[in-house]
mmCIF file of the protein (N, C-alpha, C, O) and its ligand, coordinates in Angstrom:
data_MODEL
# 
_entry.id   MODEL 
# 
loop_
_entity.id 
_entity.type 
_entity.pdbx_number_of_molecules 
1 polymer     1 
2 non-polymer 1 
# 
_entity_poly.entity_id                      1 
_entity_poly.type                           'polypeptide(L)' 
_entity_poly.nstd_linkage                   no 
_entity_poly.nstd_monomer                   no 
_entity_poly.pdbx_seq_one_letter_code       
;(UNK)(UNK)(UNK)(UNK)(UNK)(UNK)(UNK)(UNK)(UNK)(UNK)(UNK)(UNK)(UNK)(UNK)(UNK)(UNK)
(UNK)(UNK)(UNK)(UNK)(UNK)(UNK)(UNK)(UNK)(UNK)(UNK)(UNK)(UNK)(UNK)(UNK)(UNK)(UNK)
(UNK)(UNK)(UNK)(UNK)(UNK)(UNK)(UNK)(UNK)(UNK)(UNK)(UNK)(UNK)(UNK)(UNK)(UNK)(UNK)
(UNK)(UNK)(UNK)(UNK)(UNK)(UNK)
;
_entity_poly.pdbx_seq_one_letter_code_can   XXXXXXXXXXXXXXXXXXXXXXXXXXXXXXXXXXXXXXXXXXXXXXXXXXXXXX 
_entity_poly.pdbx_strand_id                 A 
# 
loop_
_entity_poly_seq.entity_id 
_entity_poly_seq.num 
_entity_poly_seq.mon_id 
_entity_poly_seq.hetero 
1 1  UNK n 
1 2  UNK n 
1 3  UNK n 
1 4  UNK n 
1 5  UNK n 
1 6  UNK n 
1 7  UNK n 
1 8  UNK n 
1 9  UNK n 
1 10 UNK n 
1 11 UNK n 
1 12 UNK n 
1 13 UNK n 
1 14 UNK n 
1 15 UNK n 
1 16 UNK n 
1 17 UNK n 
1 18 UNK n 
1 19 UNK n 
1 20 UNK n 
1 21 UNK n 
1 22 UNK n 
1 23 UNK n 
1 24 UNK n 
1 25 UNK n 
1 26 UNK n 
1 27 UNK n 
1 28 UNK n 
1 29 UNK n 
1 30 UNK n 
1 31 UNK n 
1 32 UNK n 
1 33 UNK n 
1 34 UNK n 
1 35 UNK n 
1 36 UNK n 
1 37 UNK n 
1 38 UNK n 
1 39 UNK n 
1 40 UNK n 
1 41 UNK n 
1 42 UNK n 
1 43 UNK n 
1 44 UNK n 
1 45 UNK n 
1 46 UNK n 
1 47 UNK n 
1 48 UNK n 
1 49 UNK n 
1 50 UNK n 
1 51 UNK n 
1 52 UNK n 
1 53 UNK n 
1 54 UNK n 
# 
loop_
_struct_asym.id 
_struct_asym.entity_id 
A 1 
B 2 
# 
loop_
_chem_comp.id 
_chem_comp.type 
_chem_comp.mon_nstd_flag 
UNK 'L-peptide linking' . 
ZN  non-polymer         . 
# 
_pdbx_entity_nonpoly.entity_id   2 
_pdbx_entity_nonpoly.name        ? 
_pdbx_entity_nonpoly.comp_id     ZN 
# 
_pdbx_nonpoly_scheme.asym_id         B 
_pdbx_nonpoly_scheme.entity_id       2 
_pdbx_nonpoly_scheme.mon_id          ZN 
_pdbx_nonpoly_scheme.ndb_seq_num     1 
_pdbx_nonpoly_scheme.pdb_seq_num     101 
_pdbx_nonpoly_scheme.auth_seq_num    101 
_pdbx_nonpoly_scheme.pdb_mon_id      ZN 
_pdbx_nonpoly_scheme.auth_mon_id     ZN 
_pdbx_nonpoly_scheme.pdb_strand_id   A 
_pdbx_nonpoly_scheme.pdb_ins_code    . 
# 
loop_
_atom_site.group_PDB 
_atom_site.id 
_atom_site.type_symbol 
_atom_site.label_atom_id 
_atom_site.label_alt_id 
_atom_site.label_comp_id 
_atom_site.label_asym_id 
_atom_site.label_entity_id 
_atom_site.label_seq_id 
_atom_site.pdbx_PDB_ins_code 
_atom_site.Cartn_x 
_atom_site.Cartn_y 
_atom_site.Cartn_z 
_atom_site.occupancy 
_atom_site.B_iso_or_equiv 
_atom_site.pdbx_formal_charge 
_atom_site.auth_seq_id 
_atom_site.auth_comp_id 
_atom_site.auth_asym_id 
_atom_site.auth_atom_id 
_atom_site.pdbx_PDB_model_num 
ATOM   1   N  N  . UNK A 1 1  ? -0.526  5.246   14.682  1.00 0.00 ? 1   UNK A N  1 
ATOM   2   C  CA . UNK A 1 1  ? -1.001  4.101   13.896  1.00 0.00 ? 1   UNK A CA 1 
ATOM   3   C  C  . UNK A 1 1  ? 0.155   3.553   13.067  1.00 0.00 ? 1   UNK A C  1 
ATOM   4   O  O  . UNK A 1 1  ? 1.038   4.158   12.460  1.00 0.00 ? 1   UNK A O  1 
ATOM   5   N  N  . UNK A 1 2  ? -0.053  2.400   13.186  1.00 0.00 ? 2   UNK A N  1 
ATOM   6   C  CA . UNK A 1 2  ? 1.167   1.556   12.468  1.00 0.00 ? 2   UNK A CA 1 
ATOM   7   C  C  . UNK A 1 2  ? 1.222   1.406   11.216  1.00 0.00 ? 2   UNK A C  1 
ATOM   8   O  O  . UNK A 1 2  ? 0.681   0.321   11.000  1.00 0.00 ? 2   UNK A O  1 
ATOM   9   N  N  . UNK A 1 3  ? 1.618   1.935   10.084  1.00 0.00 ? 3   UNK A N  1 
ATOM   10  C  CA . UNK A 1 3  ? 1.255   1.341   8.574   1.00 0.00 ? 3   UNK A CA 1 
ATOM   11  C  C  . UNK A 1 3  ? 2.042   0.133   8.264   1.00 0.00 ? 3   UNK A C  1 
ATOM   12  O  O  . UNK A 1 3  ? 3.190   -0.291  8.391   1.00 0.00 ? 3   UNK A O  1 
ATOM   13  N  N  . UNK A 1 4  ? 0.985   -0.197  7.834   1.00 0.00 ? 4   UNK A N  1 
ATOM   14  C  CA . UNK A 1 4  ? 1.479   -1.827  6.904   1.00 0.00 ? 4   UNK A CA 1 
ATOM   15  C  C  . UNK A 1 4  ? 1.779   -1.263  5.483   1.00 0.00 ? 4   UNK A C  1 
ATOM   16  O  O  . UNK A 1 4  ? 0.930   -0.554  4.943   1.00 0.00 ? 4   UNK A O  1 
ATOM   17  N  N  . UNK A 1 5  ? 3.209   -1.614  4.719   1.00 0.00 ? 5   UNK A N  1 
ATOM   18  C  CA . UNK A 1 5  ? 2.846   -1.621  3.240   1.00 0.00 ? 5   UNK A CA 1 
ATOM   19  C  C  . UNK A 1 5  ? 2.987   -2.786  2.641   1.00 0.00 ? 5   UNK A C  1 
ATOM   20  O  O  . UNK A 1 5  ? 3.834   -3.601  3.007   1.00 0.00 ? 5   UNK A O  1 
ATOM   21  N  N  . UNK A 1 6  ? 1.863   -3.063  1.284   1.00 0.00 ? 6   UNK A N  1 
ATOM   22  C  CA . UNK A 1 6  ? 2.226   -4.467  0.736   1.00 0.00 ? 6   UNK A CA 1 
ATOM   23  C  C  . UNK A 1 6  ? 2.221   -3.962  -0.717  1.00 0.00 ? 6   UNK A C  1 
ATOM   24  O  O  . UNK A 1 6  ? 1.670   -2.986  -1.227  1.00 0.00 ? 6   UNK A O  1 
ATOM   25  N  N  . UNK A 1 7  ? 3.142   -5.094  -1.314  1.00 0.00 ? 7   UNK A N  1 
ATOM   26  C  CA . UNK A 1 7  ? 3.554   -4.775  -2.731  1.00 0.00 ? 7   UNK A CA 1 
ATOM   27  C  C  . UNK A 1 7  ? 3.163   -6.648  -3.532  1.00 0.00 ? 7   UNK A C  1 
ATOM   28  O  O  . UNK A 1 7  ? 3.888   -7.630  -3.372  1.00 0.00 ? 7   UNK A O  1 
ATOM   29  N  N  . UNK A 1 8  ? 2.000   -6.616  -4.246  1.00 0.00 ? 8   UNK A N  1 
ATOM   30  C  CA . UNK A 1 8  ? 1.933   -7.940  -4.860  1.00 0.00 ? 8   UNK A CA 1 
ATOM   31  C  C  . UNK A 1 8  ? 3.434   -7.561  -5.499  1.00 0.00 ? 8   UNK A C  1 
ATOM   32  O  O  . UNK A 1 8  ? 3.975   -6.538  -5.918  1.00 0.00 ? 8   UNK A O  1 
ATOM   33  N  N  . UNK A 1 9  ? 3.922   -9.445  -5.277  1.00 0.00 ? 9   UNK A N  1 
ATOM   34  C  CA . UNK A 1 9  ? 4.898   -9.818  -6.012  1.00 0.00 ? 9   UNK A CA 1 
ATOM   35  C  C  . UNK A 1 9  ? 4.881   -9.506  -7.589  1.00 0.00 ? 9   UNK A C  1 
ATOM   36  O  O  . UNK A 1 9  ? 3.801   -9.711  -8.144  1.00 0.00 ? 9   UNK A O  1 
ATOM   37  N  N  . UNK A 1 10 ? 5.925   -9.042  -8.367  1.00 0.00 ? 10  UNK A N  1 
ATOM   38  C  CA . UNK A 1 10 ? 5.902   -8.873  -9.655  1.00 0.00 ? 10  UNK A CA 1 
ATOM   39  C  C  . UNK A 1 10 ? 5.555   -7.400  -9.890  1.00 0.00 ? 10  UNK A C  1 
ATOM   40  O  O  . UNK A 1 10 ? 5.458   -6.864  -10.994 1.00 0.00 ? 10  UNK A O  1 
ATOM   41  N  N  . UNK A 1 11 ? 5.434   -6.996  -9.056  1.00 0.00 ? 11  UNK A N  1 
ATOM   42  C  CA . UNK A 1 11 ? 4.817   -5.014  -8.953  1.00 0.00 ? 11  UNK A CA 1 
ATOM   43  C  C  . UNK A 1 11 ? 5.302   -4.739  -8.308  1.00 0.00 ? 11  UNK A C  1 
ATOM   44  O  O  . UNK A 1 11 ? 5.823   -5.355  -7.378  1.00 0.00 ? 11  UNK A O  1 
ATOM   45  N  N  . UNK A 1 12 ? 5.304   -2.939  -8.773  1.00 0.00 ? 12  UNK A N  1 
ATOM   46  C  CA . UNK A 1 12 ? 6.710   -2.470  -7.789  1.00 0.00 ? 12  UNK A CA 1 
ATOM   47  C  C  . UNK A 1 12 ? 6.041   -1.188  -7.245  1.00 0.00 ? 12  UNK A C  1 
ATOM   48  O  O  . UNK A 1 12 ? 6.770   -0.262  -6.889  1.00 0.00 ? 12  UNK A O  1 
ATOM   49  N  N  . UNK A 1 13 ? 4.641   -1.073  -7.155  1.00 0.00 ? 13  UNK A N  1 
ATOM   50  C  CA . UNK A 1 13 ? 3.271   -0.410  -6.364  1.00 0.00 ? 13  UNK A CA 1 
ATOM   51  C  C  . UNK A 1 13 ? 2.903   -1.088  -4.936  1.00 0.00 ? 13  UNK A C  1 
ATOM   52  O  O  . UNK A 1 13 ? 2.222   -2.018  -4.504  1.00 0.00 ? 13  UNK A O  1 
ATOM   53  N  N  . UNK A 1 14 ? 3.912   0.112   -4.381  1.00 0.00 ? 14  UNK A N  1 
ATOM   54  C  CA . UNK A 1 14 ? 3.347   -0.368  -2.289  1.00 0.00 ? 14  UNK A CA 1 
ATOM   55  C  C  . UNK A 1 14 ? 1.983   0.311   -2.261  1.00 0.00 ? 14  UNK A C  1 
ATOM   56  O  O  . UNK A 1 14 ? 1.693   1.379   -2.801  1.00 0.00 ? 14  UNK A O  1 
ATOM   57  N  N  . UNK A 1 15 ? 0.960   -0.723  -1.328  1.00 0.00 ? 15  UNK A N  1 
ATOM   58  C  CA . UNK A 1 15 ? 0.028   -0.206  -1.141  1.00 0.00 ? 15  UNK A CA 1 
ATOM   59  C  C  . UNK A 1 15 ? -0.206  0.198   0.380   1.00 0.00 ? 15  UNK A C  1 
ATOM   60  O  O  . UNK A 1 15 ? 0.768   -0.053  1.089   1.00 0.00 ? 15  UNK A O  1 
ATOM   61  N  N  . UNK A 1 16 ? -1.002  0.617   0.857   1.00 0.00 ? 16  UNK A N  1 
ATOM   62  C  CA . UNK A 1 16 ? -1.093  1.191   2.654   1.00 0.00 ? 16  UNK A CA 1 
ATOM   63  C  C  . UNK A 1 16 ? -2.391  1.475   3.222   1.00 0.00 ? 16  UNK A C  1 
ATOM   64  O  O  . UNK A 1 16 ? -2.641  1.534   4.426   1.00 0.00 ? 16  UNK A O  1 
ATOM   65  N  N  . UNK A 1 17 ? -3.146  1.635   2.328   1.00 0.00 ? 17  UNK A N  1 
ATOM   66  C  CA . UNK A 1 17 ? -4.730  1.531   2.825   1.00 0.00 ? 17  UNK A CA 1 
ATOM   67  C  C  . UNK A 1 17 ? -5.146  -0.079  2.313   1.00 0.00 ? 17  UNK A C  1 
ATOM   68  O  O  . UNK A 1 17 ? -4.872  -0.555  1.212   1.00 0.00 ? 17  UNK A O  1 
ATOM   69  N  N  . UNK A 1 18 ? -5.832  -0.718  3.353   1.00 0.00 ? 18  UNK A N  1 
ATOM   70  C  CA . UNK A 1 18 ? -6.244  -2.138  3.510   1.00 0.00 ? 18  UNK A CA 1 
ATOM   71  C  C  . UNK A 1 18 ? -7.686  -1.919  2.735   1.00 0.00 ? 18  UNK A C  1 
ATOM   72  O  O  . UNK A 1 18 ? -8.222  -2.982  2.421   1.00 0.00 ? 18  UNK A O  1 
ATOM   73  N  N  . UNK A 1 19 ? -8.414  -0.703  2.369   1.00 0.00 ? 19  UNK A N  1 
ATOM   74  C  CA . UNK A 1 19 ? -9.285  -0.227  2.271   1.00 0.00 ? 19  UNK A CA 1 
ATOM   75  C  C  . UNK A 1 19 ? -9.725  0.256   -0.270  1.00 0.00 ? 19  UNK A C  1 
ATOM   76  O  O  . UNK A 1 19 ? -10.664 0.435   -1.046  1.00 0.00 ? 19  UNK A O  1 
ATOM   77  N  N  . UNK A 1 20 ? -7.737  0.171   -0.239  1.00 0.00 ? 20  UNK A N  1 
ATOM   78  C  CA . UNK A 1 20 ? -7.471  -0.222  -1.730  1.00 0.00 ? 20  UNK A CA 1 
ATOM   79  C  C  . UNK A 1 20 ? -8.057  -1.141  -2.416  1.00 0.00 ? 20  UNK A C  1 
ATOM   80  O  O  . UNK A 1 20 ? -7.928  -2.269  -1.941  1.00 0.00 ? 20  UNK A O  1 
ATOM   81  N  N  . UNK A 1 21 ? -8.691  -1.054  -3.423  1.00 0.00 ? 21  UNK A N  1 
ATOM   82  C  CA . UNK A 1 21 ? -9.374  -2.213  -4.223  1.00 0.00 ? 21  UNK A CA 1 
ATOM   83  C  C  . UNK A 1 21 ? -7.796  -3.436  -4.609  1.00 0.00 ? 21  UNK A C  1 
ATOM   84  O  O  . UNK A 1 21 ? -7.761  -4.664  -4.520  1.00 0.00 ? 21  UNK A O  1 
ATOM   85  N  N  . UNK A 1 22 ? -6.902  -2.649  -4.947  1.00 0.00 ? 22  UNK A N  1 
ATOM   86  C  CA . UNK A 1 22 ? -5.868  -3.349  -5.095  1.00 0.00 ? 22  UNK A CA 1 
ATOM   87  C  C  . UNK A 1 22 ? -4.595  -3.996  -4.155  1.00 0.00 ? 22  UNK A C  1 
ATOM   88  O  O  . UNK A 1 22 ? -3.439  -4.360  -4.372  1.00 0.00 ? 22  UNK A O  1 
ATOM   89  N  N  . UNK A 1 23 ? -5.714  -3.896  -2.721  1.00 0.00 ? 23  UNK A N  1 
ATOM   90  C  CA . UNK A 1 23 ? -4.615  -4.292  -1.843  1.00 0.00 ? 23  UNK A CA 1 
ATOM   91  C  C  . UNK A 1 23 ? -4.617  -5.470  -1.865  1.00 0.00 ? 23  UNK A C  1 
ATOM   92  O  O  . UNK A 1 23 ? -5.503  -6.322  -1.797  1.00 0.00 ? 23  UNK A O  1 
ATOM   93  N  N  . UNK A 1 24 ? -3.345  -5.490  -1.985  1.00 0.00 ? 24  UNK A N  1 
ATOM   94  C  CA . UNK A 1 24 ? -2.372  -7.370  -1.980  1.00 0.00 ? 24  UNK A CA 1 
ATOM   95  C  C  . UNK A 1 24 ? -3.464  -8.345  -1.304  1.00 0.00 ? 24  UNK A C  1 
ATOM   96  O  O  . UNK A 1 24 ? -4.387  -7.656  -0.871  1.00 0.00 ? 24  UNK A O  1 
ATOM   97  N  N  . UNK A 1 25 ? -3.590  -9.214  -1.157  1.00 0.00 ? 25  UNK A N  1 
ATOM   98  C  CA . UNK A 1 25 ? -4.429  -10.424 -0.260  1.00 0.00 ? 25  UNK A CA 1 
ATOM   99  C  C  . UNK A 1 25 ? -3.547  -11.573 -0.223  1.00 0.00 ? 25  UNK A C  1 
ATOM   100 O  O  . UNK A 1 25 ? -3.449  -12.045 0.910   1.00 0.00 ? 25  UNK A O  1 
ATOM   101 N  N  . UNK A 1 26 ? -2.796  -12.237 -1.224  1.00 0.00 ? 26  UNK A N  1 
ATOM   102 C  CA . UNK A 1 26 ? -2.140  -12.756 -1.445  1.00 0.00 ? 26  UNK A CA 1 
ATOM   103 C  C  . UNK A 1 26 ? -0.754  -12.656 -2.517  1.00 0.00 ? 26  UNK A C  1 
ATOM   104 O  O  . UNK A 1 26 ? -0.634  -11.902 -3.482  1.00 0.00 ? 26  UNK A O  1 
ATOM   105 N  N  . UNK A 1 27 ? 0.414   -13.863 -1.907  1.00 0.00 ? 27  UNK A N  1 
ATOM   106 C  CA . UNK A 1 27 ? 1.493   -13.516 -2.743  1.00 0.00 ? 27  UNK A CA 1 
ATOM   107 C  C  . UNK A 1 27 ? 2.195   -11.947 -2.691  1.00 0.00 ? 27  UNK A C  1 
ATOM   108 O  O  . UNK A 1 27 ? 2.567   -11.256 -3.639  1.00 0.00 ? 27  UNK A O  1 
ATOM   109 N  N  . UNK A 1 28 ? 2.224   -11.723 -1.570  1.00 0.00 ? 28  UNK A N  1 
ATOM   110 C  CA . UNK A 1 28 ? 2.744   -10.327 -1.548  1.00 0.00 ? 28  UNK A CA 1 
ATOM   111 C  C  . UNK A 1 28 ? 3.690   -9.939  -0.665  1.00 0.00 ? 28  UNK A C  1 
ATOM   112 O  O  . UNK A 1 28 ? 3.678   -10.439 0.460   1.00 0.00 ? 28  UNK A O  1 
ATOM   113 N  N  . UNK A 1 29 ? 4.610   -9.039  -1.001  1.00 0.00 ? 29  UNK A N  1 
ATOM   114 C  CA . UNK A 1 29 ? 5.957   -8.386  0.270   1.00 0.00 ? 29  UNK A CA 1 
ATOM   115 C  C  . UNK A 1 29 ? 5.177   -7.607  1.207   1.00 0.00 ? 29  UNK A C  1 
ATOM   116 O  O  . UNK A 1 29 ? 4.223   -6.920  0.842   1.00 0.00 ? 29  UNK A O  1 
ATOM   117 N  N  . UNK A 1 30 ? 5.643   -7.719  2.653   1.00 0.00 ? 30  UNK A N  1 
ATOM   118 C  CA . UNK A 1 30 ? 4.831   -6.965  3.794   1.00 0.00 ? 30  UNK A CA 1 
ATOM   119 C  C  . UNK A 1 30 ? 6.220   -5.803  3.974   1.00 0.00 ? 30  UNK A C  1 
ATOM   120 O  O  . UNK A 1 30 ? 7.396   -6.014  3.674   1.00 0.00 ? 30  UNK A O  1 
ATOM   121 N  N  . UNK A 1 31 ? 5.711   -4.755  4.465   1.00 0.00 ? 31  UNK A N  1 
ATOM   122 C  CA . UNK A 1 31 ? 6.816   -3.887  5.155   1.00 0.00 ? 31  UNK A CA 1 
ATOM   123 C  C  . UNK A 1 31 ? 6.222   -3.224  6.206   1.00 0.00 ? 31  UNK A C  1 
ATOM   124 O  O  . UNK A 1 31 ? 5.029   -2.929  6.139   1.00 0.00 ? 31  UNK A O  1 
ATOM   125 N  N  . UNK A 1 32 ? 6.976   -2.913  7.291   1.00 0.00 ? 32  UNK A N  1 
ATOM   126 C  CA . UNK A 1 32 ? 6.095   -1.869  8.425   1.00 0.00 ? 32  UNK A CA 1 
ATOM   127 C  C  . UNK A 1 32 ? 6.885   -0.558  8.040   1.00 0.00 ? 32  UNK A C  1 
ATOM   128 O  O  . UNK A 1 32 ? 6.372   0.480   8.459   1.00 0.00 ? 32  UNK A O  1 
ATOM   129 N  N  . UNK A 1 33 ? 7.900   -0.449  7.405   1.00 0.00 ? 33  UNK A N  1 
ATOM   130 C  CA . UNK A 1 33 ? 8.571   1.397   7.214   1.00 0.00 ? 33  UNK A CA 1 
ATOM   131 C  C  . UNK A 1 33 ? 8.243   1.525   5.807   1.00 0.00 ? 33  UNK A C  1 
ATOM   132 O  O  . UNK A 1 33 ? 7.961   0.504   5.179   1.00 0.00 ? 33  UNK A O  1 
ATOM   133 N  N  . UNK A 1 34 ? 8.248   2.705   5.214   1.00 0.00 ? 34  UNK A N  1 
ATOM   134 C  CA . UNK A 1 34 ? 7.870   3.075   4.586   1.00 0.00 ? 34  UNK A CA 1 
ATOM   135 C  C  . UNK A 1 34 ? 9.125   2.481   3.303   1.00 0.00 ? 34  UNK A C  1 
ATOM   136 O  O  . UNK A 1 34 ? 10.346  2.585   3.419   1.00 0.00 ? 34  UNK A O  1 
ATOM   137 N  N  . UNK A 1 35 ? 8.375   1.868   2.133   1.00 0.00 ? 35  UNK A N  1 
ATOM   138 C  CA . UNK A 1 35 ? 9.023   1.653   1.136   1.00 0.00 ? 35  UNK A CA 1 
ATOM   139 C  C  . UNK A 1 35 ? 10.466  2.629   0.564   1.00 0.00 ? 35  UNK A C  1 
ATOM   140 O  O  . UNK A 1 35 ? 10.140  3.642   -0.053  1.00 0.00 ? 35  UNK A O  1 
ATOM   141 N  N  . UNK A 1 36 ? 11.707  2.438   0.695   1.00 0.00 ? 36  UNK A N  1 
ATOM   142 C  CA . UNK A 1 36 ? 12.525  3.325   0.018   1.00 0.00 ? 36  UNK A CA 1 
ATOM   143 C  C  . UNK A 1 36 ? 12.990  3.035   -1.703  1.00 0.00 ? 36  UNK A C  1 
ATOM   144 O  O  . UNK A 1 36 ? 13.877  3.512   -2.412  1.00 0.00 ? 36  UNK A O  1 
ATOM   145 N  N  . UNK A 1 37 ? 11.785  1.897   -1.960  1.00 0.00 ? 37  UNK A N  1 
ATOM   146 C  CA . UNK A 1 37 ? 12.385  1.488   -3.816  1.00 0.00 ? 37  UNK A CA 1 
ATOM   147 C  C  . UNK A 1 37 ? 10.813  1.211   -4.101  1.00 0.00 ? 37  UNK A C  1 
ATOM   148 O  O  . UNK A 1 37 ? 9.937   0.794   -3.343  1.00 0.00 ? 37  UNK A O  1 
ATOM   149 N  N  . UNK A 1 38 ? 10.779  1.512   -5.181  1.00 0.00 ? 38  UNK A N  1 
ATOM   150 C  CA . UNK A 1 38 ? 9.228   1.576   -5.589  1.00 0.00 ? 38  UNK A CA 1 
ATOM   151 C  C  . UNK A 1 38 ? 8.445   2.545   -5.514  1.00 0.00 ? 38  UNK A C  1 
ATOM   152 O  O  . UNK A 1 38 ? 8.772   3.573   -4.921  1.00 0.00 ? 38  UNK A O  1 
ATOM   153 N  N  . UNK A 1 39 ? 6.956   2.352   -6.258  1.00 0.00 ? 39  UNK A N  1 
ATOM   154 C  CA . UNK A 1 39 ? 6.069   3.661   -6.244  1.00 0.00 ? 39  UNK A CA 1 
ATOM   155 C  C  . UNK A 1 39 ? 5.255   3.038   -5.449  1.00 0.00 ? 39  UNK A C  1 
ATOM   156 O  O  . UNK A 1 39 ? 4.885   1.872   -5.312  1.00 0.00 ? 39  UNK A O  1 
ATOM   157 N  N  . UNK A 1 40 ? 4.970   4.392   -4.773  1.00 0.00 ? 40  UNK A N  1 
ATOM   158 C  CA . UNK A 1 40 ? 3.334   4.479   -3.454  1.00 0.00 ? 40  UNK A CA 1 
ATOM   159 C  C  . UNK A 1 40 ? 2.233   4.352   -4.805  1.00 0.00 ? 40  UNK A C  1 
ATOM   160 O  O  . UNK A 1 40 ? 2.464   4.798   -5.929  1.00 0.00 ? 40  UNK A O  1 
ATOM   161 N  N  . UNK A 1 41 ? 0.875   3.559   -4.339  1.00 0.00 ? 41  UNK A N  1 
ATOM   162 C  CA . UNK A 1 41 ? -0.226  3.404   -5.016  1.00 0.00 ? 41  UNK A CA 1 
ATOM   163 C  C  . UNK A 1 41 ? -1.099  4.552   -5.333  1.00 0.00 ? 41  UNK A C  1 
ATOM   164 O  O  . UNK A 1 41 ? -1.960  4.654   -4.459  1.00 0.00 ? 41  UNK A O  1 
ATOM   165 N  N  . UNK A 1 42 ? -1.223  5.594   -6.387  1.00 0.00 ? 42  UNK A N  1 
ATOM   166 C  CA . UNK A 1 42 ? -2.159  6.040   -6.145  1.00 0.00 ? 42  UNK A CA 1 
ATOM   167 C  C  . UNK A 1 42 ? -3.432  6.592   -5.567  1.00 0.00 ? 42  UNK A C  1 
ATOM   168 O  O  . UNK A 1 42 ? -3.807  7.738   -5.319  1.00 0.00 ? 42  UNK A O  1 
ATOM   169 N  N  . UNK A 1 43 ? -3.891  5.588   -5.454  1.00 0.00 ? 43  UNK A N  1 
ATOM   170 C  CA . UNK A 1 43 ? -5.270  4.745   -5.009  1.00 0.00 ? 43  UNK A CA 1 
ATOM   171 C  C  . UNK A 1 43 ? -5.325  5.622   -3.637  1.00 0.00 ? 43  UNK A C  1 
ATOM   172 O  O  . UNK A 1 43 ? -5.857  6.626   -3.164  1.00 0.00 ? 43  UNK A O  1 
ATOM   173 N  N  . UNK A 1 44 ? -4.110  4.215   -3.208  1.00 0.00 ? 44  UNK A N  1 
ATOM   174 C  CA . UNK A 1 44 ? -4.028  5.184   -1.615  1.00 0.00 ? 44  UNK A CA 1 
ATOM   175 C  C  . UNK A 1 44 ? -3.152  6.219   -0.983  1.00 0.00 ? 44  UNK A C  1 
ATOM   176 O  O  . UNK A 1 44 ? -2.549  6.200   0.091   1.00 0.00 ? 44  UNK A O  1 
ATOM   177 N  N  . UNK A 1 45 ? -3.214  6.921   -1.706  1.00 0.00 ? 45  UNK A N  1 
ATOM   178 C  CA . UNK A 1 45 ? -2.368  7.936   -1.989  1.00 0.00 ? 45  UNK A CA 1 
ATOM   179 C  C  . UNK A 1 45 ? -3.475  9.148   -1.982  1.00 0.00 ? 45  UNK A C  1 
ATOM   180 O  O  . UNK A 1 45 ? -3.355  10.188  -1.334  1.00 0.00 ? 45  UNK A O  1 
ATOM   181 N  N  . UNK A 1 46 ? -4.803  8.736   -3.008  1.00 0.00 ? 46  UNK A N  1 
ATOM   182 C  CA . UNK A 1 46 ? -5.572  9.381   -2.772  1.00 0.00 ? 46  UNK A CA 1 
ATOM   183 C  C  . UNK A 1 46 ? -6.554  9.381   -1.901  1.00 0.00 ? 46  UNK A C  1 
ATOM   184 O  O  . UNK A 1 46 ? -7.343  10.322  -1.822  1.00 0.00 ? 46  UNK A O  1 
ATOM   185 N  N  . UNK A 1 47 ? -6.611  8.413   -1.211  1.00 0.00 ? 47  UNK A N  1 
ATOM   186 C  CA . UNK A 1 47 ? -7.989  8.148   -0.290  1.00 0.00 ? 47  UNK A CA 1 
ATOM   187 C  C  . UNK A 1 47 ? -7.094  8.627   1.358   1.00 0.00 ? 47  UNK A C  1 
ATOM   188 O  O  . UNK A 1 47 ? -7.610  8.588   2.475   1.00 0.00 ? 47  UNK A O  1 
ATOM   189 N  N  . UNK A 1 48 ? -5.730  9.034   1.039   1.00 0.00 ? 48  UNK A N  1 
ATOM   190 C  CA . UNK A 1 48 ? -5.194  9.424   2.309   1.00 0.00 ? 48  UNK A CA 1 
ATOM   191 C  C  . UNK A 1 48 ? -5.321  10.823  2.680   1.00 0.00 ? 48  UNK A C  1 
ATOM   192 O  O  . UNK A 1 48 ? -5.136  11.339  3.782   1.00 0.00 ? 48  UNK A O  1 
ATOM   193 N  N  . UNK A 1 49 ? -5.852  11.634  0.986   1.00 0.00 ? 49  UNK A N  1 
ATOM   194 C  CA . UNK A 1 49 ? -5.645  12.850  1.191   1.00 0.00 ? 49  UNK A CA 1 
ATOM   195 C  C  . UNK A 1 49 ? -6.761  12.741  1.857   1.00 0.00 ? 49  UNK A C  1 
ATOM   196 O  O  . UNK A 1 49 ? -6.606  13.172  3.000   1.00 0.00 ? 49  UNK A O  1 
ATOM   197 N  N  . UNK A 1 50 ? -8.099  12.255  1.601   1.00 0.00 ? 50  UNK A N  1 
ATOM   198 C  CA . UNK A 1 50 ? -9.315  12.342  2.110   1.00 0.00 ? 50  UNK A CA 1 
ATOM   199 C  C  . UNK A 1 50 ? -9.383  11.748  2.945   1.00 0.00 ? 50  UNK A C  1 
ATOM   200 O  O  . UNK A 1 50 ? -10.609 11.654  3.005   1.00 0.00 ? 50  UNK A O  1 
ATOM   201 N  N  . UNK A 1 51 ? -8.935  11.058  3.947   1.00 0.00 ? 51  UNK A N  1 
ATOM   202 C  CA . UNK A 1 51 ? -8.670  10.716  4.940   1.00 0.00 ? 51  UNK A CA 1 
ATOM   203 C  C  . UNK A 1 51 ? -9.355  9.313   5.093   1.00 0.00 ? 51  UNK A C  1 
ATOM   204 O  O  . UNK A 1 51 ? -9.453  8.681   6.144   1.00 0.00 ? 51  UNK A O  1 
ATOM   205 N  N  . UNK A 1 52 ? -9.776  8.970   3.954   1.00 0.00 ? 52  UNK A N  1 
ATOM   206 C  CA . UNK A 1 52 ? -10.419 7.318   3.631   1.00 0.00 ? 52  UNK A CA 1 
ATOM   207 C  C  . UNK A 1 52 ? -9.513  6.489   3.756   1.00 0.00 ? 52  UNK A C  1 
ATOM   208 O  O  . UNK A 1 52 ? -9.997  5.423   3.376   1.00 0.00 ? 52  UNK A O  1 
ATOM   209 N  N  . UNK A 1 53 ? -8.192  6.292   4.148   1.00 0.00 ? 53  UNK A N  1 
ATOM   210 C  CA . UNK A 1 53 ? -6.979  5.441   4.206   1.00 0.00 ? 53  UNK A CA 1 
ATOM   211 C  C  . UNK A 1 53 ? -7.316  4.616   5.278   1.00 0.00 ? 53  UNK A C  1 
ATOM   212 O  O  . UNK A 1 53 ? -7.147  5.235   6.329   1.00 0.00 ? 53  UNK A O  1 
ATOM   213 N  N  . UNK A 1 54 ? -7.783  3.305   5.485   1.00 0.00 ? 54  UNK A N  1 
ATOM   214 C  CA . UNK A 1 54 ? -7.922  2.425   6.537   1.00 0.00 ? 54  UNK A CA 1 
ATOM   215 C  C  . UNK A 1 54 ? -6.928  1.304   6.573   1.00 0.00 ? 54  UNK A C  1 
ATOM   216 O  O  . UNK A 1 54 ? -6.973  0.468   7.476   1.00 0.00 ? 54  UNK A O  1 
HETATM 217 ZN ZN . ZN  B 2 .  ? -3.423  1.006   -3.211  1.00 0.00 2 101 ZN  A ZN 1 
# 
């Protein structure tokens, strides 16, 4: 599976579950590799342990 990460502009929180209340929709950086500057989201960080990451 391919991850998408998005980071709203002005934040420096990549997100990766589409499934995040706070995933980007608009105004936002796309990446397909994994962010090397910035923090991973929480959020989905936690819904990956549980395998809720969509
Ligand atoms: Zn998130």
């Amino acid at each position: 599976m391919a991850n998408v990460y998005r980071k709203q502009k002005g934040s420096d929180t990549w997100h990766f579950c589409r499934n995040c209340s706070n995933w980007p929709t608009s105004n936002y950086d796309e990446r397909y590799i994994k962010p090397n500057s910035g923090e991973l989201c929480n959020q989905c960080k936690d819904k990956e342990k549980l395998g809720n990451c969509h």
